[in-house]
N, C-alpha and C positions, 0 to 999 in steps of 0.2 A: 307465190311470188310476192314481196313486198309492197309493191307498188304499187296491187290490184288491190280495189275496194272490195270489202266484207260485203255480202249477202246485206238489203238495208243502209248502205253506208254511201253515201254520195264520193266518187273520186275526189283527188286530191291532184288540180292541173299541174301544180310544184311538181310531185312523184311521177307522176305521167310524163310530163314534159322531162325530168331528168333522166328516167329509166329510160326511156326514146333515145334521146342522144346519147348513153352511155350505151345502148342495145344496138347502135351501129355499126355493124363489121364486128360485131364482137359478142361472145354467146353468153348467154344466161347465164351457165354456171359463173363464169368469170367475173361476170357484169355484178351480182349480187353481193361479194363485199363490199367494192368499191362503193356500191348503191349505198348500205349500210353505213360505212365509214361519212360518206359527205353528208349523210341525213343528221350523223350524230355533230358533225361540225356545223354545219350549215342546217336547220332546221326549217329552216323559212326562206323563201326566196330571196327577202331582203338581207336576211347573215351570209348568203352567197354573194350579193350585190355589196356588202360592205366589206370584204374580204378583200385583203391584198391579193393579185393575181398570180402573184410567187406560190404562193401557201395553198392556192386553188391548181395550178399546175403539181406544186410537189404533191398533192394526195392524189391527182387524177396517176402520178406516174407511174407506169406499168402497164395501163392501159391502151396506149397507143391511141394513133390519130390525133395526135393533138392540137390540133389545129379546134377539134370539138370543144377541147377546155378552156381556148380563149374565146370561143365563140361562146361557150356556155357563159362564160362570167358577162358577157357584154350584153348577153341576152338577158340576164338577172337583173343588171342595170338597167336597161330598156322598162324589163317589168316592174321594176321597183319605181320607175320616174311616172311609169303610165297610172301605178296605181294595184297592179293584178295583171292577171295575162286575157289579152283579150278572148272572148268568146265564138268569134267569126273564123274562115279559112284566111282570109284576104287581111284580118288583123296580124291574127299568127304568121304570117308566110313575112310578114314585112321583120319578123324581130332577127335579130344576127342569128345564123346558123340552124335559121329554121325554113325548113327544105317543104314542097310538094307533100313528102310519106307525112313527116313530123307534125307541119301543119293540121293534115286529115285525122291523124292517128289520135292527137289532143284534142283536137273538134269532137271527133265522133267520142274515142272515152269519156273522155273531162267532163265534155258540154254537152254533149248528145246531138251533136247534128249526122244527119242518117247520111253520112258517105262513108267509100271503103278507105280505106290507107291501103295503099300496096305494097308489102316489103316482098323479100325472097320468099315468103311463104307462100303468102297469097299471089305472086305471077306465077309460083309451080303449079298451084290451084289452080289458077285460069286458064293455062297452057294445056292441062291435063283437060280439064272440063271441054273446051277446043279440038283437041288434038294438035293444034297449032305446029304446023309445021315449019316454017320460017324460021331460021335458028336467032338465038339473043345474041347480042344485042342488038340486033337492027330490031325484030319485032317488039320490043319494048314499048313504046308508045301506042302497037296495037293493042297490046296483055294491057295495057294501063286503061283504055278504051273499054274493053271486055268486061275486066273486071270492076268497073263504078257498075254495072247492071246485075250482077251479084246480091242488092240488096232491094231487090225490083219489089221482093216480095213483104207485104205490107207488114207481117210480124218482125220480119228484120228491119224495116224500119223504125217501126214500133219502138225497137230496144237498139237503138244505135251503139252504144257503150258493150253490149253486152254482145252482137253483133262480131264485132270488130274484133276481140279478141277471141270469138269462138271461132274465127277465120286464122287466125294465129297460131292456136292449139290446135286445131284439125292441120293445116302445116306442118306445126313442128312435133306432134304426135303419131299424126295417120298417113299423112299424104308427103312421106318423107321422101327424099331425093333417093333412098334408095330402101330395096323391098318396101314398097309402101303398102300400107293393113289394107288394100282396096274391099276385104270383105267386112270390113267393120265401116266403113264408110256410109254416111247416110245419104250422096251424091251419086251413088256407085251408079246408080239406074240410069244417071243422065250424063253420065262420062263418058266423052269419047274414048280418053284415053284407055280406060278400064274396058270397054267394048270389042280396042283396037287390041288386045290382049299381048300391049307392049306398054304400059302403064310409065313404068323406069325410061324409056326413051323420053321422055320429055320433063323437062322444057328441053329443045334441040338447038346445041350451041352452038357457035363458029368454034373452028378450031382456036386452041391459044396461040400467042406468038412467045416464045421463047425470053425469060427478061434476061437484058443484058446487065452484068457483071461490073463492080465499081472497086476501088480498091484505093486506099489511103491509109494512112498513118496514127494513128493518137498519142499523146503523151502523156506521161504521167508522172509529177515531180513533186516530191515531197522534200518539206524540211525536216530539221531536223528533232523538232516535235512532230511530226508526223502528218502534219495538215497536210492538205493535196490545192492544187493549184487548179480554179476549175474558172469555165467564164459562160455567158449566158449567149445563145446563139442570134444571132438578127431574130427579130419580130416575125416577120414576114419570111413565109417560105416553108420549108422541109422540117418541123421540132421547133418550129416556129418559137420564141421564147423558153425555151426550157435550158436545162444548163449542160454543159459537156467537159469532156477533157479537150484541151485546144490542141490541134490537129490540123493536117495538109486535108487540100481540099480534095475532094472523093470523086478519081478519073475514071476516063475507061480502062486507061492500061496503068498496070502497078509501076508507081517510081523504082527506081536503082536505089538505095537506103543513102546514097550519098547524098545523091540530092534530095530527098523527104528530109534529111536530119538538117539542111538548111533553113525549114520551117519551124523548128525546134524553137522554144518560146526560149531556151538558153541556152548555154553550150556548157555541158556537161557528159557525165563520163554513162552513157543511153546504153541499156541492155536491154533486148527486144525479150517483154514476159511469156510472149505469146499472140496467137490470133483467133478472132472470132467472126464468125459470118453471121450478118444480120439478114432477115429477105423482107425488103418493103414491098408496097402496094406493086411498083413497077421497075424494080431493081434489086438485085441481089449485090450484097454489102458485104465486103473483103477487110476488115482492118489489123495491120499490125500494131501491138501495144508495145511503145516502149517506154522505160522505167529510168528516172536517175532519181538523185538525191542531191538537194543544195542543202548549207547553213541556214540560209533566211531565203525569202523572197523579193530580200530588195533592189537584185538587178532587172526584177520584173514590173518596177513604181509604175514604168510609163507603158507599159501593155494595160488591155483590158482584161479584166480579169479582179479575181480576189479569192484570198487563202481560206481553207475551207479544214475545218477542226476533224477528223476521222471519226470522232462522234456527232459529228453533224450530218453525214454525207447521205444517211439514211431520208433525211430532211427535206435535201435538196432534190429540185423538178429535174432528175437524172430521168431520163428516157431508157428503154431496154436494151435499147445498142450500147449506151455506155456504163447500164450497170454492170452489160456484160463484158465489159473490158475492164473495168476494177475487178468482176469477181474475176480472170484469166490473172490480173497483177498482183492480185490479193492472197490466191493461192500460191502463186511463184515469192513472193515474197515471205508468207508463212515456209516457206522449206527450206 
């Protein structure tokens, strides 16, 4: 993994602190471009902290959550105004967008202070080690209890850094949610779970609830060079800053197309390209794409909004909902 220091090599809290927030809800393999890409932009905390926050969104896009990327940038700033990233838990926790896990996680690599970071891995670890029966998320804060005693013993404290990620890799190598290698495990003798000769039941969940269903409209209007008509979403909230096609707001129940098409940013001649379903954190996303074409865009001066070149659009802080409704218009248009 990139991010982890060489045998000899003291970490690097920048790489550590980015790979963290980019490693949230979202897997390695994926995480590792993007990892790459913003090292190559941003090399230093401070070329993140001097970066426009457009340019910091459009390379995070794709990745989702982003509420992280503006949380990322303002935490750059943070560290760039302090000087470095602080060394303590209670410094860390105070910077935007750094949480309990994140905090521990760059203590203990970065800096070496002997605590655990808890992510998915390590509560599966603790739960198993337990047998914990309580399903999550209620018992979450006991798993979180549990597992700070994990490093009781003095050569794991010893090597905090080194510690903390070998709790990671047993995780996401041995002690996996499902057929986990319990015979290759070097815990195995003190596992409940392994003992209980049902290892896979745990960690034991609540059932899910079902996510409910939203449905809305996008549009998508081009002139007649081709540019597309795109605008940038409130700060605050769901894709917080990033940019979209402009669209009816996202109900429970689908409009009738008559009335969506009164949200239409102009009245032109709308041919429905197609639909995509997106599925967020706690909702699954219905939208239909429709397409027109103007001459220009200047019965659009007084909306918000700005025309956006077809070779730029790659550019722009498009989020995956709406790249995936240019690629639905983009093929219907190519035919």
């Amino acid at each position: 993994m990139p991010w982890r220091a060489l045998p000899g090599q003291v970490a690097d809290p920048y790489a550590v602190w980015l790979s963290e927030i980019m490693l949230q809800q979202t897997t390695v393999v994926t995480v590792m471009p993007y990892y790459e890409r913003f090292l190559k932009c941003y090399p230093t905390v401070q070329d993140l902290a001097e970066a426009p926050l457009q340019d910091v969104l459009a390379l995070w896009a794709g990745l989702g959550y982003y509420s992280r990327a503006r949380n990322l940038h303002a935490c750059a700033q943070a560290v760039a105004a302090l000087g470095g990233f602080p060394s303590d838990i209670a410094g860390l926790q105070a910077l935007p967008g750094i949480g309990a896990y994140t905090a521990r996680a760059v203590a203990a690599i970065a800096f070496g202070v002997p605590v655990v970071p808890v992510d998915g891995n390590v509560e599966r670890i603790t739960s198993r080690l337990y047998a914990e029966d309580a399903p999550l998320p209620g018992v979450r804060r006991r798993l979180d209890h549990l597992a700070t005693l994990l490093n009781d013993d003095p050569a794991a404290r010893a090597a905090p850094s080194d510690f903390a990620q070998a709790l990671f890799d047993l995780g996401a190598g041995l002690c996996t949610p499902r057929r986990p290698s319990c015979l290759m495990c070097p815990w195995r003798g003190v596992c409940r779970a392994y003992a209980s000769g049902e290892p896979e039941r745990f960690p034991v969940r609540a059932p899910r609830k079902a996510k409910p269903d939203r449905h809305g409209l996008v549009f998508l209007l081009r002139d007649d060079s081709g540019a597309v008509w795109l605008r940038h979403r409130p700060e605050k909230g769901l894709l917080g800053g990033m940019t979209e096609l402009p669209g009816t707001s996202w109900l429970d129940e689908a409009q009738d197309l008559a009335s969506a098409l009164e949200e239409a940013p102009v009245e032109a001649l709308w041919k429905e390209a197609g639909q995509i379903r997106h599925v967020f954190t706690h909702f699954t996303l219905h939208l239909r794409v429709m397409m027109a074409r103007v001459p220009d865009f200047g019965a659009l001066h007084n909306q918000p909004g700005f025309a956006c070149p077809s070779e730029s659009l790659s550019r722009q802080a498009l989020p995956s909902v709406m790249q995936k409704c240019l690629t639905v218009a983009g093929a219907t248009a190519a035919d």
